[in-house]
Each structure stands twice: as C-alpha cells, then as structure tokens.
C-alpha positions as CSV (number, residue, x, y, z in Angstrom):
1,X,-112.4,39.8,-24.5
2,X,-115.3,42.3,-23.8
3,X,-113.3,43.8,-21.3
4,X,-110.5,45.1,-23.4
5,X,-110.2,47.3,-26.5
6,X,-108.0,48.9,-28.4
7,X,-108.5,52.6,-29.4
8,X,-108.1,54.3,-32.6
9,X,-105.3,56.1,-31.2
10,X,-103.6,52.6,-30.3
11,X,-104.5,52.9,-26.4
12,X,-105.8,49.8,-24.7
13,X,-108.5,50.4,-22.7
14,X,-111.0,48.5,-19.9
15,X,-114.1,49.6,-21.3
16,X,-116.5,47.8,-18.4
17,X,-114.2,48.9,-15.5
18,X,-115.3,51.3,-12.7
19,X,-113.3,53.6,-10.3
20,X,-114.2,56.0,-7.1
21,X,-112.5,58.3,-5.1
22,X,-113.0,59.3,-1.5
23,X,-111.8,62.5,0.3
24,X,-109.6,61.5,3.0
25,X,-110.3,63.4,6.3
26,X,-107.1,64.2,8.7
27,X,-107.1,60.7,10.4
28,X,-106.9,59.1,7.2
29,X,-110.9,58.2,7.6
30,X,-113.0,58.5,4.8
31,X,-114.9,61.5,4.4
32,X,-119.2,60.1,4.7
33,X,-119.8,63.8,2.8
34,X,-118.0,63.0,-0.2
35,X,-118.6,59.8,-2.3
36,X,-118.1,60.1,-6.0
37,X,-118.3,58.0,-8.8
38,X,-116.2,58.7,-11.5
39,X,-117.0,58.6,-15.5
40,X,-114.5,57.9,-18.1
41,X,-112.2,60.6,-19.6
42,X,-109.7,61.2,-21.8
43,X,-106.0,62.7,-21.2
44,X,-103.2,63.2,-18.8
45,X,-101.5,61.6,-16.4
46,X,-101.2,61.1,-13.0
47,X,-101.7,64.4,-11.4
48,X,-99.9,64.9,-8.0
49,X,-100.2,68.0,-5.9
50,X,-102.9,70.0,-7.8
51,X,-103.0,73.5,-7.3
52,X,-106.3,74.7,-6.1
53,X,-107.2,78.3,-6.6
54,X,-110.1,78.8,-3.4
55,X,-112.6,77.2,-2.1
56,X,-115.2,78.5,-4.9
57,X,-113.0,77.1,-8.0
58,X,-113.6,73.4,-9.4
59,X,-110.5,71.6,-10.1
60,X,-110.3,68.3,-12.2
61,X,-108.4,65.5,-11.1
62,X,-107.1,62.8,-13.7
63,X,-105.6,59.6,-12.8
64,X,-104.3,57.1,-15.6
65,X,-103.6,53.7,-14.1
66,X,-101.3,51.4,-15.5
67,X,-100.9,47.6,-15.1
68,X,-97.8,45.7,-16.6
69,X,-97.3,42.5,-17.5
70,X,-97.4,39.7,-20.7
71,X,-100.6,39.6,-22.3
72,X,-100.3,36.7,-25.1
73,X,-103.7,37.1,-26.2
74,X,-102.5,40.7,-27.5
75,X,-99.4,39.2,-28.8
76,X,-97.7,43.0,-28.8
77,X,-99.4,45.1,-26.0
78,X,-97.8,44.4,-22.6
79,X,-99.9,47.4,-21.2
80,X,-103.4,47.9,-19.9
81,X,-104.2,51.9,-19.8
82,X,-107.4,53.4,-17.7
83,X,-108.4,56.9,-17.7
84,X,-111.0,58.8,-15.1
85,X,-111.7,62.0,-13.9
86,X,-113.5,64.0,-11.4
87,X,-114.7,67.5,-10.4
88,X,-113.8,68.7,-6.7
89,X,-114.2,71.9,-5.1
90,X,-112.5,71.8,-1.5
91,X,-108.5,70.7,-0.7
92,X,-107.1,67.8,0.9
93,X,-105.9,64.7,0.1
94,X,-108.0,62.4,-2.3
95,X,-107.8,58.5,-1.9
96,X,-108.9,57.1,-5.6
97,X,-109.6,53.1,-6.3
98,X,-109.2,52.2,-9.5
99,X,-111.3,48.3,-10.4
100,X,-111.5,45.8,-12.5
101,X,-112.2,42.4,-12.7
102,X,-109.2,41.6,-11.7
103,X,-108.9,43.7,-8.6
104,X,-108.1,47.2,-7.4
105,X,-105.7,49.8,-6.9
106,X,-105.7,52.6,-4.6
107,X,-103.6,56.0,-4.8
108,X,-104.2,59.0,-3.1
109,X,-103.7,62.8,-5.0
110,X,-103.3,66.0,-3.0
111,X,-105.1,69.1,-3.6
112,X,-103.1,72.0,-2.5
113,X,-104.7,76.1,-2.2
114,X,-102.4,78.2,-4.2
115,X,-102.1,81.7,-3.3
116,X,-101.9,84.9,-5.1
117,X,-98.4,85.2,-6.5
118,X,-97.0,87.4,-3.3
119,X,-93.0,86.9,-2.9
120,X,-92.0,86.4,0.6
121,X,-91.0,89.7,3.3
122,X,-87.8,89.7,4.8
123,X,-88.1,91.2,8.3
124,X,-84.8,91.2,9.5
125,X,-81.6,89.8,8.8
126,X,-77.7,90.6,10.3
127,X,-76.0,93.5,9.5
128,X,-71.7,93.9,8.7
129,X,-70.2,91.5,11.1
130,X,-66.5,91.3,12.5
131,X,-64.8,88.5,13.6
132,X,-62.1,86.9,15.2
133,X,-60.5,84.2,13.8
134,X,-61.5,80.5,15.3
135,X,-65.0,81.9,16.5
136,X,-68.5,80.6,15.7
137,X,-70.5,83.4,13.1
138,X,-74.2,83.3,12.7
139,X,-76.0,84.8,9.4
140,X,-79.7,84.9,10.3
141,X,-82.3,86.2,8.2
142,X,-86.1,86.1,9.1
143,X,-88.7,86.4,6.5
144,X,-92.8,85.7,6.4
145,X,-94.9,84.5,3.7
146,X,-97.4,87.7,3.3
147,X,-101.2,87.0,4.2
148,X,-100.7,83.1,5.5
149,X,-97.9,82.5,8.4
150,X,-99.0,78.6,7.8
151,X,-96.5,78.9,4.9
152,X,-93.7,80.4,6.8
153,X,-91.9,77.5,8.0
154,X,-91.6,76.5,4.3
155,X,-89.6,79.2,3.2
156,X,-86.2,78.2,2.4
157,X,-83.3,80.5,2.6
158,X,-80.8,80.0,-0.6
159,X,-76.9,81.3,0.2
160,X,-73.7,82.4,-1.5
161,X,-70.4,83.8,-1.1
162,X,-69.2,86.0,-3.3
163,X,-71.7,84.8,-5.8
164,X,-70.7,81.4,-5.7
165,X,-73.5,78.7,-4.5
166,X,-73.4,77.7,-0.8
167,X,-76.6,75.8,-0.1
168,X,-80.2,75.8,1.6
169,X,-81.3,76.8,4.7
170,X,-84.2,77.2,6.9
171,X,-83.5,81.0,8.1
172,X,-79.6,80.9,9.2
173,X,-76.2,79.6,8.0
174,X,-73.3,79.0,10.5
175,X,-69.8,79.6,9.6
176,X,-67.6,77.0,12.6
177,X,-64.9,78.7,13.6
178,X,-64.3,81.1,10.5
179,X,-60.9,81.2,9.2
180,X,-59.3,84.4,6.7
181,X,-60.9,82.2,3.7
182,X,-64.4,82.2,5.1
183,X,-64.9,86.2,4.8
184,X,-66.5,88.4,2.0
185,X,-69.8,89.2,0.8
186,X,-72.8,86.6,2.1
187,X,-76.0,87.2,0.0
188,X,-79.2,85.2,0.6
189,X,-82.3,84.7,-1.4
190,X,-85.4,83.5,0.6
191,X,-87.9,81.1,-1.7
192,X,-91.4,80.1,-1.0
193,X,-93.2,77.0,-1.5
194,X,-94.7,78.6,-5.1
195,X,-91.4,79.9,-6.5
196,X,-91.4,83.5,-5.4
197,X,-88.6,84.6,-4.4
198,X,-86.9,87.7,-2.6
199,X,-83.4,89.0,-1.9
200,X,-81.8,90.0,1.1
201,X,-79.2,92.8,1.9
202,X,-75.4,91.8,0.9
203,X,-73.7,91.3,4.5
204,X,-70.0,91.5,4.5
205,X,-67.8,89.4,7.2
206,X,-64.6,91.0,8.0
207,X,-62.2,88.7,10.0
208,X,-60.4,90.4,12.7
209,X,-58.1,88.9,14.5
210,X,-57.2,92.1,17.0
211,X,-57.6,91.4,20.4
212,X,-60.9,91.8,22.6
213,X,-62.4,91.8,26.2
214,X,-63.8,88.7,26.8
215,X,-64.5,88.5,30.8
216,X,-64.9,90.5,34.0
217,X,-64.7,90.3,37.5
218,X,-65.0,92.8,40.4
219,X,-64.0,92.2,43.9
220,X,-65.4,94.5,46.9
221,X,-66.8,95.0,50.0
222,X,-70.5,94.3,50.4
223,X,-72.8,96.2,52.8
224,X,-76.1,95.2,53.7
225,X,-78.3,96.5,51.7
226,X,-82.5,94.7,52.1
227,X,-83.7,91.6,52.8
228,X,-84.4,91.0,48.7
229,X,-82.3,93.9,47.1
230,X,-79.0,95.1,47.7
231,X,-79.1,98.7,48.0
232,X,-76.3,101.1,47.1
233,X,-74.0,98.8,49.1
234,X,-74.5,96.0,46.9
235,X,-71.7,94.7,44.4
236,X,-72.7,95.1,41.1
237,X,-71.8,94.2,37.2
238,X,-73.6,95.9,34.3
239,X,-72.4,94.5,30.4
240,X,-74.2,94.7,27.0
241,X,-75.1,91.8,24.7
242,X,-74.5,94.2,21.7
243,X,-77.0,91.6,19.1
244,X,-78.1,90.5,17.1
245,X,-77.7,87.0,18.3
246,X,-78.1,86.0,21.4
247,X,-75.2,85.1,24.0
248,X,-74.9,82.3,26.4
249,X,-73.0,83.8,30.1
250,X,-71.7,81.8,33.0
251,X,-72.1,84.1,35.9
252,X,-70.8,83.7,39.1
253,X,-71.0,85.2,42.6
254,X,-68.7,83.9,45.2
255,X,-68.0,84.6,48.8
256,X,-67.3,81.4,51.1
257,X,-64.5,80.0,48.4
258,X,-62.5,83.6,48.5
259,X,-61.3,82.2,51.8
260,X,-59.5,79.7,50.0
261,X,-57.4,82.3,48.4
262,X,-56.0,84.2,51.3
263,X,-59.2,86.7,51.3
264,X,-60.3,88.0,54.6
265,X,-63.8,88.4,55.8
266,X,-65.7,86.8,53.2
267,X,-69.3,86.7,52.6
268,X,-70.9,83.5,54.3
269,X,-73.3,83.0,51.9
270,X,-74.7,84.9,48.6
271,X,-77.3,85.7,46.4
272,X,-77.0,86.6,42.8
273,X,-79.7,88.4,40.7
274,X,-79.5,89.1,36.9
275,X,-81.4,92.0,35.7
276,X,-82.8,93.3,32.2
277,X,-82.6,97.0,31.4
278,X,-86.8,96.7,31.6
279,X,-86.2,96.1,35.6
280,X,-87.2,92.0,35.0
281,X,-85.2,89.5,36.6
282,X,-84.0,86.9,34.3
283,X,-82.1,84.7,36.6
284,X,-81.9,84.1,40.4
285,X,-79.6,81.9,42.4
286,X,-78.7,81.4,45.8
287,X,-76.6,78.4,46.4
288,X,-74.8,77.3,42.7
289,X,-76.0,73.3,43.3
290,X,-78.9,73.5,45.9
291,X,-81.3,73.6,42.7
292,X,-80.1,71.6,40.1
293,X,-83.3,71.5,37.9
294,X,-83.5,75.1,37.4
295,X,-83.3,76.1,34.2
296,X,-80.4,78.3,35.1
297,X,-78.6,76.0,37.5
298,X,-74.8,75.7,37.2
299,X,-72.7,72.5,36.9
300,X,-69.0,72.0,37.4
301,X,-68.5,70.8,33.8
302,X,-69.8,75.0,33.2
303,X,-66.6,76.3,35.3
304,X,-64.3,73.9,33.5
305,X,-65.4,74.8,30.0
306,X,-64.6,78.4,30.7
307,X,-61.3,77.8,32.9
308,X,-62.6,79.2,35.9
309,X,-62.0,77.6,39.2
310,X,-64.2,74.8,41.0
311,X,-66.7,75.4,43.7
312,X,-66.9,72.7,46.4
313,X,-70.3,71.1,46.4
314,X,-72.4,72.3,49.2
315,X,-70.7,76.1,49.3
316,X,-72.9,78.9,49.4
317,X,-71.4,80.5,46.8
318,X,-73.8,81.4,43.5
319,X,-73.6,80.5,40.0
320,X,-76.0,80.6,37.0
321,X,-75.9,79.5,33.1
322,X,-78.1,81.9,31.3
323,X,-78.6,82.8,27.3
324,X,-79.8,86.3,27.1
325,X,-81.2,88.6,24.3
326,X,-79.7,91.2,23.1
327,X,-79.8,94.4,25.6
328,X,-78.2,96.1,28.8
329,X,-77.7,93.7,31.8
330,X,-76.7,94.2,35.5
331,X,-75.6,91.7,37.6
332,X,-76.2,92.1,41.6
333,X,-74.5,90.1,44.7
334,X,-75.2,90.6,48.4
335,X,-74.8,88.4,51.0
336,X,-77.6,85.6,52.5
337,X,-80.3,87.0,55.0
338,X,-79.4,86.8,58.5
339,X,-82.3,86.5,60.7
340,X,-80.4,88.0,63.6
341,X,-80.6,91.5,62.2
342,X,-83.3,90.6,59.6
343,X,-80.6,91.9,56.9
344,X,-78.2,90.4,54.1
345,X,-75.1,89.6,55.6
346,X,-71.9,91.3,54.8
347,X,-68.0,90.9,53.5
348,X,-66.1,90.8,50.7
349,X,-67.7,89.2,47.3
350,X,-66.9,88.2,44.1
351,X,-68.8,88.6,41.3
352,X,-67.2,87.4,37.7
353,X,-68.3,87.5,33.8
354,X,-67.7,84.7,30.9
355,X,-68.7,84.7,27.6
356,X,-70.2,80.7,27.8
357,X,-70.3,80.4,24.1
358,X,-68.2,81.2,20.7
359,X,-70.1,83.5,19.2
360,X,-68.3,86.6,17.1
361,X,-70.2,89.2,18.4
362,X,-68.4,90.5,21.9
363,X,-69.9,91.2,25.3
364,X,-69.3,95.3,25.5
365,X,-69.7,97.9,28.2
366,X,-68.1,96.1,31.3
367,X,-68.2,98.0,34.6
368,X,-68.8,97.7,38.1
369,X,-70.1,99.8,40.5
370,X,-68.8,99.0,43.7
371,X,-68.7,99.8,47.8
372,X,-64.8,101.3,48.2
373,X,-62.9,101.2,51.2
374,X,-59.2,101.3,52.9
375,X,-57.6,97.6,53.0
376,X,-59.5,95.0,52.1
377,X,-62.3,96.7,51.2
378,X,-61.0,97.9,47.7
379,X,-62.7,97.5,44.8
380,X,-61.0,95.1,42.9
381,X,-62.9,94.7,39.1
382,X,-60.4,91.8,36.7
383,X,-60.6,92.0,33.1
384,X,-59.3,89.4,30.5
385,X,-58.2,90.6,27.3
386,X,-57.5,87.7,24.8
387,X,-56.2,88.0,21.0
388,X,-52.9,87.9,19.6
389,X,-52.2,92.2,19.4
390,X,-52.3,94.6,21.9
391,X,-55.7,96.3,22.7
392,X,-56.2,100.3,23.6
393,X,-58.2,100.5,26.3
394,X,-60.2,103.3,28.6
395,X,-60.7,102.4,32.0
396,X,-62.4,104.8,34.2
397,X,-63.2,105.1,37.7
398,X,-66.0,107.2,38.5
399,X,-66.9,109.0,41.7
400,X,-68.3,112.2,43.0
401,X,-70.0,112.5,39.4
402,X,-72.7,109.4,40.3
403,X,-74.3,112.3,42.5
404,X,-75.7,113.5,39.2
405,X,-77.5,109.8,38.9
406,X,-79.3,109.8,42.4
407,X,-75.9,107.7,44.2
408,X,-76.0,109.4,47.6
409,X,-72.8,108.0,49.3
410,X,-70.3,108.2,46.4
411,X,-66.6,108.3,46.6
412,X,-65.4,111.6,46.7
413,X,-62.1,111.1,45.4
414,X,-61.1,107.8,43.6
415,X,-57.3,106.7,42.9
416,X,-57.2,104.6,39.8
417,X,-54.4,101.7,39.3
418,X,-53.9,99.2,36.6
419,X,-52.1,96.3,36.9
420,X,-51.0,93.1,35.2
421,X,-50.7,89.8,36.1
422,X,-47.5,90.2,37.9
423,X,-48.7,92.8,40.1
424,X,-46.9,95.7,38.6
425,X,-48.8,99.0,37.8
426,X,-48.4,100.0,34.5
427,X,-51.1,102.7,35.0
428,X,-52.4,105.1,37.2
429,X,-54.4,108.0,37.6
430,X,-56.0,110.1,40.4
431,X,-57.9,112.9,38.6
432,X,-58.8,112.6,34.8
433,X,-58.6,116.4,33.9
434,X,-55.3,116.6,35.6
435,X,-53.1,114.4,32.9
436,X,-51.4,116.0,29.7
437,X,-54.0,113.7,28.0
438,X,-57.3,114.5,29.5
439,X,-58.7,115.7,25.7
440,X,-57.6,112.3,24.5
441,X,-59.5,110.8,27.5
442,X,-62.6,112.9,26.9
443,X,-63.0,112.2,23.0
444,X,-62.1,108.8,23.6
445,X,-64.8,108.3,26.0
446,X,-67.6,110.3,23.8
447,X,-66.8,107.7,21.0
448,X,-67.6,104.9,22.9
449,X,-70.8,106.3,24.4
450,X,-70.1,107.1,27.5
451,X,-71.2,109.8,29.9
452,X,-69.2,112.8,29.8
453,X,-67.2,114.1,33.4
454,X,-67.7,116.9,34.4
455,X,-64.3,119.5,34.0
456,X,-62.7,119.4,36.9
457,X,-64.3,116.3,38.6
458,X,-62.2,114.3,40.7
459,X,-63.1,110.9,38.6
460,X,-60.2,108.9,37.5
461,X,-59.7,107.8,33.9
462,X,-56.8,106.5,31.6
463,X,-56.2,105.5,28.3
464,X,-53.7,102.9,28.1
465,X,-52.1,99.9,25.6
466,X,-52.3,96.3,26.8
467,X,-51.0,92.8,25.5
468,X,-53.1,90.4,25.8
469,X,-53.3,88.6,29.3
470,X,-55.3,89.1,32.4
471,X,-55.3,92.5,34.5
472,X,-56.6,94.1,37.9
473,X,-57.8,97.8,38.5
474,X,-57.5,98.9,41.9
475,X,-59.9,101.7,43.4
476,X,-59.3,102.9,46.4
477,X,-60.2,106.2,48.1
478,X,-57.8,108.8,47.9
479,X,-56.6,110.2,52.1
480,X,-59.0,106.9,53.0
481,X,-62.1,108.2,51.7
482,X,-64.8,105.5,51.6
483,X,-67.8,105.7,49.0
484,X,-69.3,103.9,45.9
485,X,-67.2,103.8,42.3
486,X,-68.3,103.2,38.9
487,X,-65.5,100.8,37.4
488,X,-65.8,100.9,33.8
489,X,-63.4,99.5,31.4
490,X,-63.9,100.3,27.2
491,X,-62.5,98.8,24.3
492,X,-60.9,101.3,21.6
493,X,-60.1,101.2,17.6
C-alpha cells in the first residue's frame, strides 16, 4: 500500500509515481531540446489549449490523470487521482506520460499564442443588391485578422435576416435561386478565433422581377485587318461585368457554321480575342475544339446549357468559357491568316454573348462596333431580353461621331431599325436630333453614362418599349454609305 494515500482533503493520491512531458516537434518527433521532469502539484484539471501570451511569458501546464476501476482494498474509493505540473516558455503541442507501477498514460496539451485583444477588419463586403426572381445571389464579405493573416482563414462570418439567426460562414452566404421571401435586410458579424468580433454594413436585397438584357450578338462584315489584330475592320463586342462578383461568359465567334443558315460569304475560319480594359488578353481561341485542355476551351455540353446552337466538331469556328472580374471587356473576331496575302481572311462573322452562370448581378453596357455595308454586309447586333414585363430600352447607332475617338473610316450616315422576332420593325430612326423626342433620347442617354452626340450629328438613337423575347437592329448606311458603327443597346428604369 505505500503507493497510495489518501489526502486530508479526501483525494487519493500515487505518492511514488513519476510523470514527463516532451515538446512535440511538427512531425510528431520529440523535441531532443526539451526533456522535463515534472514535480508534484496541486490543483486543476486537465488544461487543453492554453493560452500563451509571447514567447518571453512562462505558462504552467497541469494535467490530473484519472484511472477508474474497483479497488476492494479501499472498499469506497473507485478512483486513483494524480496531479503534476510544469513551467514552459515556447508554443506547441506538449506530449505528457503520466507512470506508475502499473503503467503509463500519454496525452498531449496545446499551447496556443494569444494575441492582443484586436477585433477583426472588414475590408470589403457587397453593397444593395437587386434581383430577379429564380437567380443565384452572393453576399460576400472579406475581413483580416489585424497584425497576423495566419489567423485569417479562422475568422467566421455569423448571418441574419432581418435579425433573425441564419448560420456560420467562412466569408459568403448564397441565397439559390431567391424567391419574394428571401429579401430584406442581411447583416453579418465576422468572429475571430479569441472572441472579437466586428459588424458589417446592413445590405438590403430587393427582388425584382422586371425584365433584363441577358445576351448579345452582332453580325457583320469582316475586313482584314493584321496578321494578330483586327484593325478598324474587325467585328467587335464591348460589355461590362458591373461587380462585385465575378461572372462566368460563353463567348462565341462563328463564321463557317453561318453557311448553315442561309448566310453568304462566310468567314472560313476565325479567331476570337477577349480583352480587359488594361489592354491584357484574357482568353484566346482559334478553333472551339482543336485545344481541349485549355483552360478556356469550349464543350458542346457549354452551348446546350445556354440554348445556343451546336458547332460540328472540326469547324473553324471559335468558342471560349471564361469567368472574369469585374471590369470593361471587348470581345474581337477576324478571320484565320491566309498565307496567300499574309492577312486574316475575310466575310461575314458572328460574334455572340451569354451570361454562363445565374448570378443576380447583370452583364451591362452591350455594344458592337462593326464594319457596315449595302446587302449582306449589314451590321446585324441580336439582343435577348428575358423577364416577365416589358423593358425600356435605348439603342443607339453611332457614326460620324467615332471621329472624335481616332475611328478614321466611320459611317457617315447610319439608318437605325429595330425588329422583333417576326421580322417586323417596330422601330426606326435615321438621325437622333431629328425625332420629336431627341431631349428624351439625350437625358436618357446621360443617365446611363453614355457619351453625349453631338447636336446635329447624323447618329441614330431611339428609345423604345419591348416585351420580352429576342430582337435584331439593323445598321445600314444611309444612300449606301459604307463605314464603321457603334451598336449600343441600354437598359432603362
């Protein structure tokens, strides 16, 4: 029985055993630097992570080890107690071995470095956002831990609506395809690791269900342009990913399947180019399957998820898959290089626009800018407009005022026609400042950011009311005039 004894305080205790603990390093080796022995102490309890102020500050660890089990010659006690302690000054994780007589026991404690108590920075997080009804919304919200990014991926983002609990998250939380029931006022608390905590901006989700522009298209004549750039004669598509998510685009550039649909003098081959506003390209295809394991590479399942047509394997027509920032974009098509005259081919291309993902925030500021002709050689830019009200739109069709922006063949004097899927035109215009409108058209398009036209330009613009369903504008030069128009199309309150 020299082993045992009972306390004053009714504790039973080994009096002859013996413990260590070892400081684990990260491959779960034992540190040859630190080997402690430990001496008996009184107190506390397991002690599992201790906080550890720096590097300079002692901390002491405790462990009390317990072993159950019948012990007759005690008749009452059924529990053996053992209390050590030890002194450390660095963090880590601490492998201690308790022994007996009987055996030993090892556990391991973890020595964390608290830090001063700093609550976390929010850097950013979404503004107001408006939705449609059915589509995909993102609340993000980015925040650091000040003085140690190591703790950044820790903090946890805490969310309600309208006050009432929601959940955790690590940075965003997804609303599926929001409904009526889904909107109001989102706020967020963002928690550290220690308990600080900081709270966001309120951000209020409106569901809208008015209708919106979701794609574009523009058909036109291509020129020659350069071996790798297209020149003025090149067709062209500029949109904005308006932010502050990112959007996933399927965009196409077609030429040897228009032949398919009636189209004369197609381009034999193509090459797309996606452009930032900075000037960088950001995608680059020439041939939508001859590289499959590019990054950007097309698949056929990609046309079918957004309703657009097949491309026969083989063509030469381009495609590419791309999710990009938030920012200006303009997308370029001319025709492959033709070593006969050491220049891009030419004919009539296609390029076209989808929105590839269901995200709430809209692609905005569609246009084209585009070689004009007689005939065939049209400019042909397609817009989809999908919701269940009608949308007010401005559609422009600029000319003799891209002078004023270095475009040295522009078309003097462009004729503007809207039509709908049925072919009819249920709008027109040949000069903007001519209509009983034209101040309507001019406020209309300073609300929306665009350029201002000069009074008395020959530019075409229109306001006009649309259902929902899928339209054409047709550019052509007025007395058979041939130059380069600016297509744009703008969505109004």
């Amino acid at each position: 029985m020299r082993d045992i004894k009972v306390q004053p305080d009714g504790r039973i205790v080994i009096v002859n055993g013996s413990s260590r603990i070892r400081r684990l390093l990260a491959n779960g080796a034992s540190d040859p630097s630190f080997i402690s022995r430990g001496n008996a102490g009184s107190g506390g309890g397991p002690q599992a992570p201790v906080p550890y102020a720096g590097a300079e500050t002692p901390v002491t660890l405790t462990v009390s080890v317990r072993r159950s089990g019948p012990l007759w010659l005690l008749r009452n006690w059924n529990m053996i107690d053992l209390t050590h302690s030890w002194t450390v000054t660095e963090t880590g994780t601490y492998a201690v071995t308790m022994v007996n007589a009987r055996g030993e026991a090892t556990g391991s404690i973890y020595v964390n470095e608290s830090r001063a108590a700093l609550p976390p920075v929010i850097t950013s997080q979404s503004p107001a956002i408006t939705s449609q009804s059915g589509r995909d919304v993102v609340l993000q919200v980015k925040a650091v831990a000040p003085g140690d990014p190591r703790y950044d991926p820790a903090l946890i983002s805490e969310w309600r609506l309208n006050g009432e609990w929601l959940g955790y998250s690590y940075g965003e939380w997804i609303l599926p395809s929001i409904a009526a029931n889904m909107a109001g006022t989102y706020t967020v608390l963002i928690r550290d690791r220690f308990g600080n905590a900081t709270p966001g901006a309120p951000i209020v989700v409106t569901v809208d269900d008015t209708s919106r522009l979701i794609n574009l298209s523009a058909r036109a004549w291509v020129g020659p342009g350069y071996q790798n750039s297209p020149g003025e004669q090149g067709l062209f598509a500029g949109f904005v990913i308006p932010g502050p998510l990112n959007r996933r685009v399927l965009i196409r550039g077609l030429g040897p399947t228009l032949s398919r649909f009636g189209v004369g003098s197609p381009l034999a081959g193509t090459q797309l180019a996606v452009v930032a506003g900075d000037g960088r390209t950001v995608a680059f295809n020439a041939g939508w399957d001859a590289f499959p394991f590019s990054p950007v590479a097309a698949k056929p399942e990609d046309f079918l998820a957004v309703v657009a047509f097949a491309l026969e394997p083989g063509s030469k027509d381009s495609a590419v898959v791309i999710e990009l920032a938030p920012g200006a974009y303009t997308a370029s098509l001319i025709g492959t290089y033709d070593s006969s005259n050491r220049k891009p081919g030419v004919g009539v291309g296609l390029i076209e626009l989808y929105e590839y993902d269901n995200r709430s925030d809209r692609l905005s500021n569609l246009s084209a800018r585009v070689m004009v002709g007689e005939g065939g050689e049209a400019a042909i830019p397609g817009i989809a407009v999908r919701g269940p009200v009608p949308k007010r739109l401005l559609v422009r069709a600029v000319g003799p005022s891209l002078a004023g922006f270095g475009v040295t063949a522009p078309l003097a004097n462009p004729r503007l026609e809207l039509r709908n899927e049925s072919g009819q035109v249920i709008a027109e215009n040949d000069d903007w400042g001519l209509q009983p409108d034209s101040a309507a058209v001019r406020q209309a398009a300073a609300s929306v950011g665009a350029f201002a036209l000069p009074e008395g330009s020959r530019d075409a613009a229109r306001l006009v009311t649309v259902t929902p369903g899928n339209y054409t504008v047709l550019v052509v030069g007025a007395a058979g005039a041939a130059g380069i128009a600016l297509v744009e199309v703008y969505e109004l309150p």
